[in-house]
N, C-alpha and C positions, 0 to 999 in steps of 0.2 A: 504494500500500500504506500510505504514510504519513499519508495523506487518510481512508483505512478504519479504520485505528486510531485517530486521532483524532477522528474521527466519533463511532467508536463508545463512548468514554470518555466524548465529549460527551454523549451519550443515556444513557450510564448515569450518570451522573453529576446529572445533572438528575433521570434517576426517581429512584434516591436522595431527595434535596432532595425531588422532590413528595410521595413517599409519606412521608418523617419527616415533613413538614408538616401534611399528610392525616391521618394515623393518629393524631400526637402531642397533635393538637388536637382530635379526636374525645374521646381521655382524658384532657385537661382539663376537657371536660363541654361543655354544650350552648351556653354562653354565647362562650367560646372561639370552639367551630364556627362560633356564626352568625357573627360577625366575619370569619372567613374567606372562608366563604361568599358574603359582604355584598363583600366586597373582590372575588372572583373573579367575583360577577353585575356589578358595576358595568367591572372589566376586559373581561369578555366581549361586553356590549352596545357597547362602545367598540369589541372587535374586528369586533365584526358590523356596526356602523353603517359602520364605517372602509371595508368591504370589499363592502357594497353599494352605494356609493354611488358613484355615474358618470352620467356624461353630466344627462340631466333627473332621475333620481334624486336625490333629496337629502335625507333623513333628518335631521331636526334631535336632533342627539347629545344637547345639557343638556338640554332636554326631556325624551326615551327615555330617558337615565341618572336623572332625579329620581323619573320614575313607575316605570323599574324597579325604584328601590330601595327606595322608598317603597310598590309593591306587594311587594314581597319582605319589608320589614318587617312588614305587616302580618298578614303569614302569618305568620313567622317569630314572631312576637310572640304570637299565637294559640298557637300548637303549644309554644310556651315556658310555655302557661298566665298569662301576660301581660295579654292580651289579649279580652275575648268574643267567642262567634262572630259576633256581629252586627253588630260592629266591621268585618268583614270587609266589608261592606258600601259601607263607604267607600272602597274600590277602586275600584268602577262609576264616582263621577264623579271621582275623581282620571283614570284612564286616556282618561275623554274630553274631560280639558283638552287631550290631544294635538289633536284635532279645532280646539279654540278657537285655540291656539297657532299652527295652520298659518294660522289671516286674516291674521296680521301678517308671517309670513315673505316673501311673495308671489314664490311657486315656480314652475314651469310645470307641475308635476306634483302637486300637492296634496295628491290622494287617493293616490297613487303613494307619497308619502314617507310620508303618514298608515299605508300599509297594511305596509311597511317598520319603523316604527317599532313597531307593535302587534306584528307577527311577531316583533322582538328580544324582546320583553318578557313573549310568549308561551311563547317555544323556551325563554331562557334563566331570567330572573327566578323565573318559576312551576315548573317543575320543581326549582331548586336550592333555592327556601323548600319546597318538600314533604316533602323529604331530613330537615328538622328535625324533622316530625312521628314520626321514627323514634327518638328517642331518649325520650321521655317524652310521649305522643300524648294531648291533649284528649279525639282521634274515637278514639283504638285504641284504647282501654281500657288502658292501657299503667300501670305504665312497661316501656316494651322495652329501656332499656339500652342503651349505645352499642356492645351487641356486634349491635345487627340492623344497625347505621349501619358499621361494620368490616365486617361481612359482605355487606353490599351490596358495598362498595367492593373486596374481595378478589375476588369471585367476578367484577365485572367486569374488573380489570386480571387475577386469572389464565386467564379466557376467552380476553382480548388475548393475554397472553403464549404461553398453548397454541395459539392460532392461529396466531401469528407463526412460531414453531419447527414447528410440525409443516405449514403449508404452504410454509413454505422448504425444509424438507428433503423431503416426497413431496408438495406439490401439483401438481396437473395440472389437475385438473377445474376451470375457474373457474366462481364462484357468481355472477357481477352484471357479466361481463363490459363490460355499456354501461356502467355505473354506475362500479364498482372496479376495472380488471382486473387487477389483483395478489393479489384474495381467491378463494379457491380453496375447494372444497366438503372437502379433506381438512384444510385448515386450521381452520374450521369445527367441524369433527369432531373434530380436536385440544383446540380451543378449548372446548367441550362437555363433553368428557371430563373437561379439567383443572378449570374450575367444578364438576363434582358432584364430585370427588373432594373438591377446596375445601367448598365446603357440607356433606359427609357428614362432613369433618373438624370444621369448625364447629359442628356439632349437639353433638356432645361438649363443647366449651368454653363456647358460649352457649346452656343450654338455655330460655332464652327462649322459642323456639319448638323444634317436636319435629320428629323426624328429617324424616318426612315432608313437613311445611313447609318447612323448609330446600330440601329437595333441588326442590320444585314452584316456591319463592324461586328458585332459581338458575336453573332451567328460565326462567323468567320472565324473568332480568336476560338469561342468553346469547341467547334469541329478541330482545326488545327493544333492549337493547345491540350488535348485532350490525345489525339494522335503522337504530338512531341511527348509527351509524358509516355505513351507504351515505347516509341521508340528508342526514350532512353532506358526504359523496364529491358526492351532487349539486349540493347547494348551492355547492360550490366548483367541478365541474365546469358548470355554469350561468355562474359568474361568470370563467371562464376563469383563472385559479388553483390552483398547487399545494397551499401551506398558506395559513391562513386569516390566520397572523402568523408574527412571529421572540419572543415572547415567552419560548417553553421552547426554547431550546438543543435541536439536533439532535432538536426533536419540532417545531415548527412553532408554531404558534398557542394561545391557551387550546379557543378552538372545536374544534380539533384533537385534544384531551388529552379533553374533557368530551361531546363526539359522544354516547355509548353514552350517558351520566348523564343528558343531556336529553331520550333521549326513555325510557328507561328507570324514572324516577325516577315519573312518574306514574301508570306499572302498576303497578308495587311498592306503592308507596302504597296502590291501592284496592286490592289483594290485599290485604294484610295489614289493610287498614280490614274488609275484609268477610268475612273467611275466617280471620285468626289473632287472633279477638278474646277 
């Protein structure tokens, strides 16, 4: 009992801590965010590399951490209006120094660690620089405000949060049984519920975009987010592992926390690139 309660203090305790972090630095403005941002891709690719890497596996980390954050600047730098599009270009042969890099390692698995290393820098790096195109967008015709970057972020942790409660308290059905089996299709449905209510509420506060966008936004993030979450269940059920790290206190890993935002982050994006212009 005393394990339970302290458990659970621990987990709230740390959301707390994540969401002031999260939220406070959104409304300092964009410059703030990337910083952040820039700290938790170069964290996260450190957790990713950390936890594929076994046996012939070997992922060379400073490497993977320089071109991910060096491609995540460059977007991030873009979307800040920083930067031109064309600029973006220099990505292409930054990411295929990883290839040049691997002759002097001399690995047993070469292409193995090369194909490891792009996957980090795919999942994480590029989805978390897209996030910035949300606040003052070069391609959205923008500015959207840091309330479309708050509303992303609300309607995916209160999907999380409706899920977690309404399939603790009446799940039955599970949804991905080989994948999660602790997620349950009522939970789901919980989770569903709480995001449009979150977004229908949203639309009133950030009329950025209009009601109808919002609520097609959130459709968007609980499908996607909800996906990103079994993808990393695989990812860590592949690697025969519970959490991905011990980073967040009684949550496990950053990979852990950010699941739904990676693969999330790049729907949203072209949605709102093509539809809320």
């Amino acid at each position: 009992m005393i394990f339970v309660v302290n458990n659970l203090a621990t987990r709230t305790f740390t959301s707390v801590f994540f969401v002031v972090a999260m939220v406070g630095s959104a409304l300092l403005g964009q410059t703030v965010f990337a910083v952040l941002l820039l700290m938790l891709t170069v964290l996260s690719i450190n957790e990713f590399i950390k936890i594929v890497t076994s046996g012939n596996i070997q992922p060379a980390l400073w490497p993977t951490l320089i071109t991910g954050s060096s491609v995540y600047a460059l977007i991030t730098a873009n979307a800040m209006g920083l930067l031109k599009t064309e600029w973006l270009l220099a990505a292409i042969p930054i990411v295929f120094m990883l290839f040049i890099t691997e002759l002097w390692r001399n690995k047993p698995t070469p292409f193995g660690n090369i194909a490891f290393e792009l996957l980090g820098i795919i999942y994480i790096a590029f989805p978390l620089s897209l996030i910035m195109y949300l606040f003052d967008p070069v391609i959205l015709s923008g500015p959207l405000h840091y309330g479309v970057v708050l509303g992303f972020f609300l309607v995916l942790w209160l999907n999380d949060t409706g899920a977690y409660f309404i399939g603790s308290l009446i799940g039955k059905h599970k949804l991905f049984e080989r994948i999660s089996p602790g997620k349950t299709w009522e939970g789901s449905i919980g989770g569903f519920v709480f995001a449009m209510l979150t977004a229908w509420g949203l639309s009133f506060i950030f009329q950025q975009l209009t009601v109808p966008q919002w609520l097609i936004l959130a459709l968007i993030i609980v499908v996607t987010g909800s996906l990103g979450d079994l993808v990393e269940s695989m990812l860590k059920r592949s690697l025969g592992i519970k959490d991905s790290g011990t980073f967040l206190p009684g949550h496990g890993g950053l990979l852990d926390r950010f699941d739904a935002v990676f693969i999330s982050a790049p729907f949203v994006f072209v949605y709102l690139a093509l539809f809320c212009r």
